[in-house]
C-alpha positions as CSV (number, residue, x, y, z in Angstrom):
1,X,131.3,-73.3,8.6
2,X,128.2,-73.6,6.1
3,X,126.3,-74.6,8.9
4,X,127.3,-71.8,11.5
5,X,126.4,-69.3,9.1
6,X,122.7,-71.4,8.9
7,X,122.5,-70.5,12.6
8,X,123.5,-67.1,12.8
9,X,121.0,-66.6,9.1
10,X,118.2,-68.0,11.2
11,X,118.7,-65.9,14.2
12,X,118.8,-62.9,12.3
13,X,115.8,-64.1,10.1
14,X,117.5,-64.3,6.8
15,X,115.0,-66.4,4.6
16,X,117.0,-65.9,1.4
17,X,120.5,-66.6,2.8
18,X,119.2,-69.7,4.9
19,X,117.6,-70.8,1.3
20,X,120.9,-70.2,-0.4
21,X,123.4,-72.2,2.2
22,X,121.1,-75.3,2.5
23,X,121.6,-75.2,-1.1
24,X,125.5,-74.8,-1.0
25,X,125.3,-78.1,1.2
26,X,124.2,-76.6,4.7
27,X,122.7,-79.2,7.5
28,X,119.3,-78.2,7.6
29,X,119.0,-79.8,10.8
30,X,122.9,-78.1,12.2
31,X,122.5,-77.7,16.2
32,X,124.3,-74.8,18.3
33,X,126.3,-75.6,21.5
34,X,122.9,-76.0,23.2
35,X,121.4,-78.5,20.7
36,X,118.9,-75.9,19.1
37,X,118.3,-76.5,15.5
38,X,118.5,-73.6,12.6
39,X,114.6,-73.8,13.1
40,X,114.5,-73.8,16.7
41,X,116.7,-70.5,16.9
42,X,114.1,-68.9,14.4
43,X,111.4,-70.1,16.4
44,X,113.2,-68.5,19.5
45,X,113.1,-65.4,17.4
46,X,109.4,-65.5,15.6
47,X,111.6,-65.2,12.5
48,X,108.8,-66.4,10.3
49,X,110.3,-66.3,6.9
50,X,113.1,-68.0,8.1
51,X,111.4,-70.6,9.5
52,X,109.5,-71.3,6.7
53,X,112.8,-71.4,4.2
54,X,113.9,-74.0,6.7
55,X,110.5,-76.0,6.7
56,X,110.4,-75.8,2.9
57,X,114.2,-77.4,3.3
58,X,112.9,-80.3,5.5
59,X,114.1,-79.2,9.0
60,X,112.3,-81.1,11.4
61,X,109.6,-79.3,13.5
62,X,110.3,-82.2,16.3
63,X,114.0,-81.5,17.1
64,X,114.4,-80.9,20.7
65,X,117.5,-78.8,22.6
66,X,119.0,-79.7,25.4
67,X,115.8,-78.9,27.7
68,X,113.5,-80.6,25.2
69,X,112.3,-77.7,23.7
70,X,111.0,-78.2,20.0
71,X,109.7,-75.7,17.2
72,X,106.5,-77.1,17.9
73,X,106.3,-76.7,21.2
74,X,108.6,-73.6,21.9
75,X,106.4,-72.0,19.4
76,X,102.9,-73.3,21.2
77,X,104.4,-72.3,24.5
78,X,105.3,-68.5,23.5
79,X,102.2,-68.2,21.0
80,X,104.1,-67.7,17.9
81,X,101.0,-68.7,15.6
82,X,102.2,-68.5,11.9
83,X,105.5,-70.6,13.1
84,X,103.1,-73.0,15.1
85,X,100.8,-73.8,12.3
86,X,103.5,-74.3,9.7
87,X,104.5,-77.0,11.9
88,X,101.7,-78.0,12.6
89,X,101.2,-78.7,8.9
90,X,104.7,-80.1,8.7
91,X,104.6,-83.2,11.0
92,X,104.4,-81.8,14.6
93,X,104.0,-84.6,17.1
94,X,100.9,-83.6,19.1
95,X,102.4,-86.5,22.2
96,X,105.4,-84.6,22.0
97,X,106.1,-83.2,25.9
98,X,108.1,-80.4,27.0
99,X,110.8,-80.9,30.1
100,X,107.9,-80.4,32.8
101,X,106.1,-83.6,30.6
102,X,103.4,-80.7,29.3
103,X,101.9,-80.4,25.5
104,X,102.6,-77.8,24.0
105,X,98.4,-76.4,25.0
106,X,99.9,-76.7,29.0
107,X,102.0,-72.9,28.7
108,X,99.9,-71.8,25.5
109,X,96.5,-72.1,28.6
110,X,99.0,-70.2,31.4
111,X,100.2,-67.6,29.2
112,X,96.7,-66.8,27.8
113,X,97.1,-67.2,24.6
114,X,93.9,-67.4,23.3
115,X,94.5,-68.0,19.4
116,X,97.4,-70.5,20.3
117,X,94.8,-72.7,22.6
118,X,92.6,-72.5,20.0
119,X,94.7,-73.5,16.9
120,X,96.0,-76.3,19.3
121,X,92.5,-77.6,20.1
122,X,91.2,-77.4,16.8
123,X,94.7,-80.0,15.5
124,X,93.6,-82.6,18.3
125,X,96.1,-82.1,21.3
126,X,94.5,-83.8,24.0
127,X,92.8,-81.4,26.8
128,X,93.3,-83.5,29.7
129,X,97.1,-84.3,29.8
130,X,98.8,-84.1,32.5
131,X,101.9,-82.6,33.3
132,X,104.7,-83.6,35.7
133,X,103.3,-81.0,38.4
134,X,100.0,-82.9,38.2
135,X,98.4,-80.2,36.2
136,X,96.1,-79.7,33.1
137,X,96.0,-77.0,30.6
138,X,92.7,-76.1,32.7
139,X,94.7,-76.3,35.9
140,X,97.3,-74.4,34.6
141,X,94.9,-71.4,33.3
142,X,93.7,-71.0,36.7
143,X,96.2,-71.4,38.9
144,X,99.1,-69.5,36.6
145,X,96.7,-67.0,35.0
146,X,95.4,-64.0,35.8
147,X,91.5,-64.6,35.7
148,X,91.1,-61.7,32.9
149,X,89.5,-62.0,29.5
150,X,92.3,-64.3,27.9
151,X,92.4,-66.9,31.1
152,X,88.5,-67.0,30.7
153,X,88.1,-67.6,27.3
154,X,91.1,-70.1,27.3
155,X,89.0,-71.9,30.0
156,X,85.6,-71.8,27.8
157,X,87.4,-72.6,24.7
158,X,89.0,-76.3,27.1
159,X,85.3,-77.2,28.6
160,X,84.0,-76.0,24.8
161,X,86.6,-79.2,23.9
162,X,85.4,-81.7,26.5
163,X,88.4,-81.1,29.3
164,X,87.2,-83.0,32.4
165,X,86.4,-79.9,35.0
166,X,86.7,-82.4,38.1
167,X,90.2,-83.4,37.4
168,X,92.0,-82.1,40.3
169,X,95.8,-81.6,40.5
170,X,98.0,-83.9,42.4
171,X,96.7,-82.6,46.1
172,X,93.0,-83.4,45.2
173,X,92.4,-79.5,44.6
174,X,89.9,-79.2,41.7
175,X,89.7,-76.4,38.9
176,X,86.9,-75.0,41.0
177,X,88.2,-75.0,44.5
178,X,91.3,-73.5,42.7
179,X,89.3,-71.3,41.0
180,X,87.5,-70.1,44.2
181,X,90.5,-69.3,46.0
182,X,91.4,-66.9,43.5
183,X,88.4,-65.2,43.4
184,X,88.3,-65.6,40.3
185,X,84.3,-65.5,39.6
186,X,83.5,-65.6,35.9
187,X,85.7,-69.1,35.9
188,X,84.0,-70.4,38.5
189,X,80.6,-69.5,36.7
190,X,81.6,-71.7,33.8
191,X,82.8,-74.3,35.9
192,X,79.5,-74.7,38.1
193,X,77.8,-74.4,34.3
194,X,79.7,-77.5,32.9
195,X,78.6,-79.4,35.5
196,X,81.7,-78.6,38.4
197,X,81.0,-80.5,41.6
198,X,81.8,-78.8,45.2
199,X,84.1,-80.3,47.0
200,X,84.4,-79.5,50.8
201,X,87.3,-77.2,51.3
């Protein structure tokens, strides 16, 4: 029962109640029916006080659902900053993978977050990983994002970090040729600048 009411506190953000029932002997760590911890639901939620009564408890930033989402990465993925760098400074596994076998820097690069990619960068996730599609956070900038301000500053901010610009996806297609294709010209500018080479299409 005490850990039911954790769920339903951290889903509705309740930092002093979640504070109070880990006290009265509440799992810190209790799961719902689809294996999401208290922390994971707050994460789900950007409930930041909450997640940071259930940090200061011990919950573990690592715990995966069902579909091997984490706090960590569920909160790199949607750009939830303040959750992502408490668990960052709580023990997040930067080798930790998501179900498509991305870090969490793979979606934080699609989605453009720009702050997210940065704060991931900067704690040592590595650039060139590659996901079960065959893609890199580069990649995955280009061909998911939208070629605007955020997608070209995430892709500065990866060459800025040392991600290999050659490293094609799993057809042989390069951040470049993708890059062309999409018209997308200021990328392509910093890809020719770091050094790109041109392939034949």
């Amino acid at each position: 029962m005490l850990d039911k009411e954790l769920l339903t506190a951290a889903r509705l953000g309740n930092a002093a109640e979640i504070s109070a029932l880990v006290e009265r002997g509440a799992h810190v760590d209790a799961r719902d029916e689809t294996g999401a911890t208290a922390l994971l639901i707050a994460t789900h939620e950007n409930n930041i006080e909450a997640a940071r009564a259930l940090i200061a408890a011990g919950a573990d930033v690592n715990a995966k659902d069902r579909i091997e989402d984490s706090p960590y990465l569920y909160a790199g993925a949607r750009g939830h900053l303040e959750i992502l760098k408490m668990t960052l400074a709580h023990g997040a596994d930067l080798k930790s993978t998501n179900r498509y076998g991305g870090t969490a820097l793979i979606p934080a690069a699609e989605r453009g977050h720009v702050e997210t990619v940065k704060t991931l960068i900067d704690a040592g996730v590595a650039v060139d990983h590659v996901n079960r599609l065959g893609w890199t956070a580069l990649l995955e900038a280009i061909i998911l994002g939208s070629g605007g301000d955020s997608h070209t500053e995430i892709v500065r901010l990866l060459i800025e970090a040392g991600a290999d610009v050659d490293l094609a996806d799993g057809e042989g297609v390069t951040p470049l040729a993708h890059a062309k294709r999409r018209g997308f010209r200021r990328i392509e500018r910093l890809l020719l600048a770091a050094g790109a080479h041109q392939t034949a299409e």
